[in-house]
N, C-alpha and C positions, 0 to 999 in steps of 0.2 A: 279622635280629637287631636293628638298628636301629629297626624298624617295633615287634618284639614289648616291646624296652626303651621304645620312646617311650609304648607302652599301661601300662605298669608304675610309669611316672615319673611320667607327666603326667595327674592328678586328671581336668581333662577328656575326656581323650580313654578314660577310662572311663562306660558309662553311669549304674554306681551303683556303691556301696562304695569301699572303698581297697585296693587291692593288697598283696598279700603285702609287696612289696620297700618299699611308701612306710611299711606297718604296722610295720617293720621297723626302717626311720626315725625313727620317732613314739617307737618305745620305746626306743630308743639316744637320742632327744636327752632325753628324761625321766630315762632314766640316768645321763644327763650331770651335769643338776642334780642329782641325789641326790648325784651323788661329789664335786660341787662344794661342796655346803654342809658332807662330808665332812673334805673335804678344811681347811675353816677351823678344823677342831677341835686344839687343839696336842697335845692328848693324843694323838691318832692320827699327826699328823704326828711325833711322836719315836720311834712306833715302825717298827726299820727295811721289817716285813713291809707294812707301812700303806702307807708311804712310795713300797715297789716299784709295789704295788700300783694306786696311784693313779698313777703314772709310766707303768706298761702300760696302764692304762682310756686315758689321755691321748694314747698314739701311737695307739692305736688306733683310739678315736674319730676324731682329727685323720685318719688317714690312710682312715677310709672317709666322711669325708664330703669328702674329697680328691676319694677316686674319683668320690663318685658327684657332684659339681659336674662334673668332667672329661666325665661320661656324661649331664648333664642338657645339656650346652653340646652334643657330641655328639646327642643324639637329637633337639636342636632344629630343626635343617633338617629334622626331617620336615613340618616348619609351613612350608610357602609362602614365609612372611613372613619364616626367620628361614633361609635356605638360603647357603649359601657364606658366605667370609669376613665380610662386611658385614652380613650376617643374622646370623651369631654375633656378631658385636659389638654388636648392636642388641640380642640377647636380651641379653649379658651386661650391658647397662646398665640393663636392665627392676629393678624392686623386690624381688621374689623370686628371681634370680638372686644379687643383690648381698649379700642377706640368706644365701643360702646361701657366697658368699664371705669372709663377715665368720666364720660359724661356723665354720670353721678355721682361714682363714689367720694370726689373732693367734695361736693355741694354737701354729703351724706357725713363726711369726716368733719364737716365748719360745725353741723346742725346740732352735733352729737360734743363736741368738744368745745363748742364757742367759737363765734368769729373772730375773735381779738387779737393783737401781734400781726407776726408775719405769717399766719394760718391764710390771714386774707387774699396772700400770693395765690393761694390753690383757686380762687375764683378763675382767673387766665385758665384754667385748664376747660373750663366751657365751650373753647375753642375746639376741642376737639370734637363738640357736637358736629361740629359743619362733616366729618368724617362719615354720621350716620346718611345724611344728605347726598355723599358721594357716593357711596354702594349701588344708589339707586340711577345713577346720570352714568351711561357707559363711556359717555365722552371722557373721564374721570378716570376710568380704568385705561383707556388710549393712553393718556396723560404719561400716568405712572408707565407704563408700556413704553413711550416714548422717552420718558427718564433713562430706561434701564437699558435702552438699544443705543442711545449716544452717552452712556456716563463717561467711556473711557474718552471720547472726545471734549464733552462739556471739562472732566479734569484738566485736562490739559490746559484747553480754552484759562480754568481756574487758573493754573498755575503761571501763564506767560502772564495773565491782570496781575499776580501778587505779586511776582517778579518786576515788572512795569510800574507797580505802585510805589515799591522799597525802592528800585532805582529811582524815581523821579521825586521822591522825598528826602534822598539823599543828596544829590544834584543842587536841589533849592535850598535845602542845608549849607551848603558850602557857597553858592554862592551870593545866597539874601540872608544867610543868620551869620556866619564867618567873613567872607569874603563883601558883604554890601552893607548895610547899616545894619547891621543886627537885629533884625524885630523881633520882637518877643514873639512872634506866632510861629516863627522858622529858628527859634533859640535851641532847638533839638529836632534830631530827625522824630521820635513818635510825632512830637508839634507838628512838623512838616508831611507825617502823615494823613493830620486830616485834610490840607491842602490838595494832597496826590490824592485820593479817594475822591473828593468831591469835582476838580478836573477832570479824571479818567473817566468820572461818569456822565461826564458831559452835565451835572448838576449847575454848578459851578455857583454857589449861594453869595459870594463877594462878600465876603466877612475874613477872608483872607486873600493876599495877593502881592503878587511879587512888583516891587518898586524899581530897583534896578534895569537899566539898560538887556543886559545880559538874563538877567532871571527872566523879565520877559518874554524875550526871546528864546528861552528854554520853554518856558509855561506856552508857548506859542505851539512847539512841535508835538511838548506833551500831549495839548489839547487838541490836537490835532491826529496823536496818534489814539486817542481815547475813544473817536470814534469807531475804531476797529475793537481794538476793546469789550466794547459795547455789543458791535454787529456783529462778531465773532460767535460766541455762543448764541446769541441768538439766531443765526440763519445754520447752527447747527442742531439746535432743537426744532427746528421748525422745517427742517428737511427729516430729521426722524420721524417727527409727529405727523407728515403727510403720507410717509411711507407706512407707518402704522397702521392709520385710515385707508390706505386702499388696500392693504393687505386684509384687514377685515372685512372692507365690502368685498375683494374677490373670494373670502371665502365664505361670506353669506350667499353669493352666490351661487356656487359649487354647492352649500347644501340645499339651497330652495332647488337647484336641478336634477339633484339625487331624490329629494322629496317627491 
């Protein structure tokens, strides 16, 4: 029983596709969200059928992804590495374990203590169902793979934008809150941080903006350098994340030829 659940549960230890019980998974946590955004609606929330309604989806959900956490920690000793006590504590501190603990136990902590206050924050953590979702999409694990072969680059990339941001909030300080009419949205540099943020991202919402001759003309280069900015990390995750991808198909390759 243990050997036929741990084939059912764990993506790997199939050679292809997704199993009945994880397909299973996939569309109960996509249900989740539908009944979630649902659920924000006041119109539905006043009705009492609405109200039940979403009340049952909610034990329900909580109490089968109860189990099958309980059954994932369970089938884990059939891996070597994760056998008796100190193996299950090892799995349960693993990424995907954790992620499958997060998906119920706030929903399990509201049911059990009340929804009321700021308990209601722990709903946000439903998000991390999307995590069960991902285990099963390999593209997902590229992803994070991709992450962690450019992060010292992507840092950097971080650090020249924040650097670029405090400079160019400080510039518009001095010369549209000090130096030009003073406006209350450039009367401090944080102020003039949200300015540099929403430029550099090339957003550019026009609920702030500089009036001066000269701030213009600053706001002209900044917005101009904001494009790099932008393309900077991006064409450097996006060179990781192709190299990743053919790194894994040459080495599906090499094993279908050994096979």
């Amino acid at each position: 029983m243990q050997a036929w659940l741990y084939r059912q549960l764990v993506p790997e230890a199939r050679k292809s596709g997704i199993s009945p019980l994880n397909l299973f998974i996939v569309g109960l946590v996509l249900l989740s969200f539908l009944f979630l955004a649902l659920e924000t609606e006041p119109v539905l929330n006043q009705q009492p059928a609405w109200a039940k309604l979403f009340a049952v989806f909610n034990i329900t959900v909580v109490s089968i992804f109860a189990v099958e956490y309980a059954a994932r920690i369970w089938v884990a000793g059939v891996d070597p590495q994760f056998r008796g006590l100190g193996g299950r504590l090892k799995y349960a501190t693993q990424f995907y374990p954790i992620a499958d603990l997060l998906a119920f136990l706030p929903e399990l902590i509201l049911m059990l203590v009340g929804g009321g206050g700021a308990l209601l924050v722990l709903r946000v953590l439903r998000l991390a169902r999307l995590v069960k979702i991902a285990r099963f999409i390999p593209a997902f694990d590229a992803l994070g793979a991709a992450l962690r072969r450019s992060s010292s680059q992507l840092m950097t990339s971080l650090a020249v934008a924040l650097t670029l941001v405090y400079v160019s909030a400080v510039l518009l300080y001095f010369v549209e809150g000090i130096g030009g009419q003073r406006q209350e949205e450039f009367a401090s540099i944080p102020r003039a941080l949200w300015w540099a943020v929403a430029t550099l991202t090339t957003v550019g919402y026009g609920d702030v903006y500089p009036v001066t001759p000269l701030g213009r003309f600053f706001s002209a280069i900044i917005a101009i350098a904001g494009i790099g900015v932008v393309a900077l990390p991006a064409g450097v995750f996006a060179s990781a994340f192709s190299d990743e991808l053919k790194e894994r198909r040459e080495k599906e390759s090499r094993n279908d030829e050994i096979q």
